[in-house]
C-alpha positions in Angstrom: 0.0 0.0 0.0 1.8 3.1 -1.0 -0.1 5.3 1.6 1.5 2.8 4.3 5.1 3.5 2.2 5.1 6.8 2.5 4.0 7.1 6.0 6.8 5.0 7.0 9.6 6.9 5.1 7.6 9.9 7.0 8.1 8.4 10.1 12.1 7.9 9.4 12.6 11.3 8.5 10.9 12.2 11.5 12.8 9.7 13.9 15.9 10.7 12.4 15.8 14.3 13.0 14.7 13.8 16.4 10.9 15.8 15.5 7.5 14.1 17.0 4.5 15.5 14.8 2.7 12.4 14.5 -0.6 14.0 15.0 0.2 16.1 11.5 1.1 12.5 9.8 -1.7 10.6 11.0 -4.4 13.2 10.1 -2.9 13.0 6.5 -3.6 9.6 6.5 -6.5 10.0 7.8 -7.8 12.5 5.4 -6.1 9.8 2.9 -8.1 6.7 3.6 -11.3 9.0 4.2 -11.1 10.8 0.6 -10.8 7.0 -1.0 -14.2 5.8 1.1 -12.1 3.4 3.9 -14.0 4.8 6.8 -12.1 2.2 9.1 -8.8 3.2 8.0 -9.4 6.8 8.3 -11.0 6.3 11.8 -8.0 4.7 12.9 -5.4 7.1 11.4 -7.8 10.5 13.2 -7.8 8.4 16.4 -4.1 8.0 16.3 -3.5 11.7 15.4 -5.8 12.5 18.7 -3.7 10.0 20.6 -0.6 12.0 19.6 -1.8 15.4 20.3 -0.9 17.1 23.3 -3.6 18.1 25.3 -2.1 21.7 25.3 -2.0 22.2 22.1 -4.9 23.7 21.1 -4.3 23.6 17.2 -4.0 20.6 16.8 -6.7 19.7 18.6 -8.7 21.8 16.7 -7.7 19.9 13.4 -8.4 16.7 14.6 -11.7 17.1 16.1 -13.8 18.1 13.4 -12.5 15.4 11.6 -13.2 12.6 13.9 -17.0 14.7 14.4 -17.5 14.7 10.5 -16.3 11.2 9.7 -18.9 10.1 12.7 -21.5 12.0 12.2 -23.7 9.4 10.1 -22.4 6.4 11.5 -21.5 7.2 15.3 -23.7 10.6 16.0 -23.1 10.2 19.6 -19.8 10.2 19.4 -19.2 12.5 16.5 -21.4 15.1 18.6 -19.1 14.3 21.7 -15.8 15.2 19.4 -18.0 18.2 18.3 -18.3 19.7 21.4 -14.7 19.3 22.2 -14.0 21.1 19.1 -16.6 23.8 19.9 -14.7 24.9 23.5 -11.1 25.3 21.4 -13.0 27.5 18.4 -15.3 29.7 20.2 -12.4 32.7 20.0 -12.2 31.7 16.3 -15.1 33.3 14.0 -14.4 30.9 11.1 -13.8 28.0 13.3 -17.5 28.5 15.7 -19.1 29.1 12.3 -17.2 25.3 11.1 -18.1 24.0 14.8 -22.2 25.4 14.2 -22.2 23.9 11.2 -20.9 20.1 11.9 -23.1 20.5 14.8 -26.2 20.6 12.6 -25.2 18.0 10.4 -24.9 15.8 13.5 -28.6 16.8 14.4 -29.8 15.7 11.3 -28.4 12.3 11.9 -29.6 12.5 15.9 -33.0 13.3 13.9 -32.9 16.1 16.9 -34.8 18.3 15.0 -35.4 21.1 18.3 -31.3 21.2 18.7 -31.4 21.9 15.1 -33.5 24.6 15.1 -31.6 26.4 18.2 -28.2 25.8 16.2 -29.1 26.8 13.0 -30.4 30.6 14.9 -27.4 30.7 16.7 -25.2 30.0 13.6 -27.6 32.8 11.4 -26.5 35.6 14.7 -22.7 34.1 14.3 -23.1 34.7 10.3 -24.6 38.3 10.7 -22.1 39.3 13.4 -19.0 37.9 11.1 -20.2 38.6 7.5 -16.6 38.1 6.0 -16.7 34.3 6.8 -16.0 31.6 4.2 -18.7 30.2 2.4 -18.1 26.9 3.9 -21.1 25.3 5.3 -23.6 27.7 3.9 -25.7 25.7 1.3 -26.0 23.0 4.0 -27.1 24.7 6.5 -29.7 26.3 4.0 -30.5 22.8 2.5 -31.4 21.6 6.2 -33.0 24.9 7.4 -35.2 24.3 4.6 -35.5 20.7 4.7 -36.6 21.6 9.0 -39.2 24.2 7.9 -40.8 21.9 4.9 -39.7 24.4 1.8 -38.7 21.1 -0.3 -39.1 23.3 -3.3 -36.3 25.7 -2.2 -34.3 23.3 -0.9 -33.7 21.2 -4.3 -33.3 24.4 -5.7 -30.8 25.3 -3.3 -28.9 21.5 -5.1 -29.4 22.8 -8.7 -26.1 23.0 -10.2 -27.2 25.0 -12.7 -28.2 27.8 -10.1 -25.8 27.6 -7.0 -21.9 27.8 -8.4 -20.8 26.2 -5.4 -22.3 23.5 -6.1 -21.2 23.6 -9.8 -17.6 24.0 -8.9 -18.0 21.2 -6.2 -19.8 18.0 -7.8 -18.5 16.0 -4.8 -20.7 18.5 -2.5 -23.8 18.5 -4.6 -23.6 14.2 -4.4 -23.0 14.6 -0.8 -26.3 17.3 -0.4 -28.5 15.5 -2.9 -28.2 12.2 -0.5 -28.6 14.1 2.9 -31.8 15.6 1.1 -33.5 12.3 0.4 -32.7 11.1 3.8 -34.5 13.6 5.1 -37.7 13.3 3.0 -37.6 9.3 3.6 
């Protein structure tokens, strides 16, 4: 397995010269394995990076948290909320992170099928928006995909998954795949 190669060359270089960022080389993997669909792989490669983090180190915490929150969230909600939550204590001085943290922690109330924590995130994350209006654009047509989904405007929320009409989505096949499935889970 070539990932397995080049994480052990990694590895050398880094017992060699005497350096230990571990964490950084397993969340790589991680994002590896979870990018080719081996959700075992990659959950063992986040949980290692986790395992090598220093609890003081607040950054790279906040890199491996969401990660282990959004690989979970459909398959281990409880647990992916749990990460969540960790995440949310290290990002609430971070705008762009708290908006990152709101918006896993909707997702994962989709998947709870907690429909009232939804509704109490999803205002929170609209004050955090309007508050920080220069915010990346991450998150925004899912949280308006489920907002939509929650108030029963189907309608708007396929429209909001028209390539044609949302360029994120047309520069993002991936995400549109991804929305289009989290949309007919919702309608059953």
């Amino acid at each position: 397995d070539n990932e397995e190669l080049v994480f052990g060359l990694v590895h050398e270089i880094m017992k060699e010269k005497g350096d230990n960022y571990y964490n950084l080389v397993y969340s790589a993997m991680g994002n590896i394995y979870k990018i080719r669909g081996n959700y075992r792989m990659s959950d063992y490669y986040f949980t290692n990076a986790l395992k090598n983090c220093s609890p003081n180190d607040t950054n790279a915490l906040a890199d491996v948290y969401p990660r282990l929150a959004e690989l979970k969230a459909n398959r281990e909600p409880d647990k992916a909320w749990n990460y969540n939550e960790k995440f949310g204590a290290i990002a609430k001085n971070n705008p762009e992170y708290y908006k990152m943290y709101l918006v896993l922690k909707s997702e994962i109330c989709f998947y709870l099928n907690n429909w009232q924590q939804f509704a109490e995130t999803y205002k929170e994350y609209d004050e955090h928006c309007k508050k920080h209006p220069n915010l990346l654009e991450f998150g925004n047509t899912l949280m308006s995909v489920l907002n939509n989904v929650y108030k029963g405007n189907y309608e708007t929320a396929l429209d909001t998954l028209n390539p044609s009409t949302n360029t994120i989505i047309a520069r993002n096949p991936a995400h549109f795949f991804v929305l289009l499935i989290v949309f007919a889970h919702l309608c059953g």
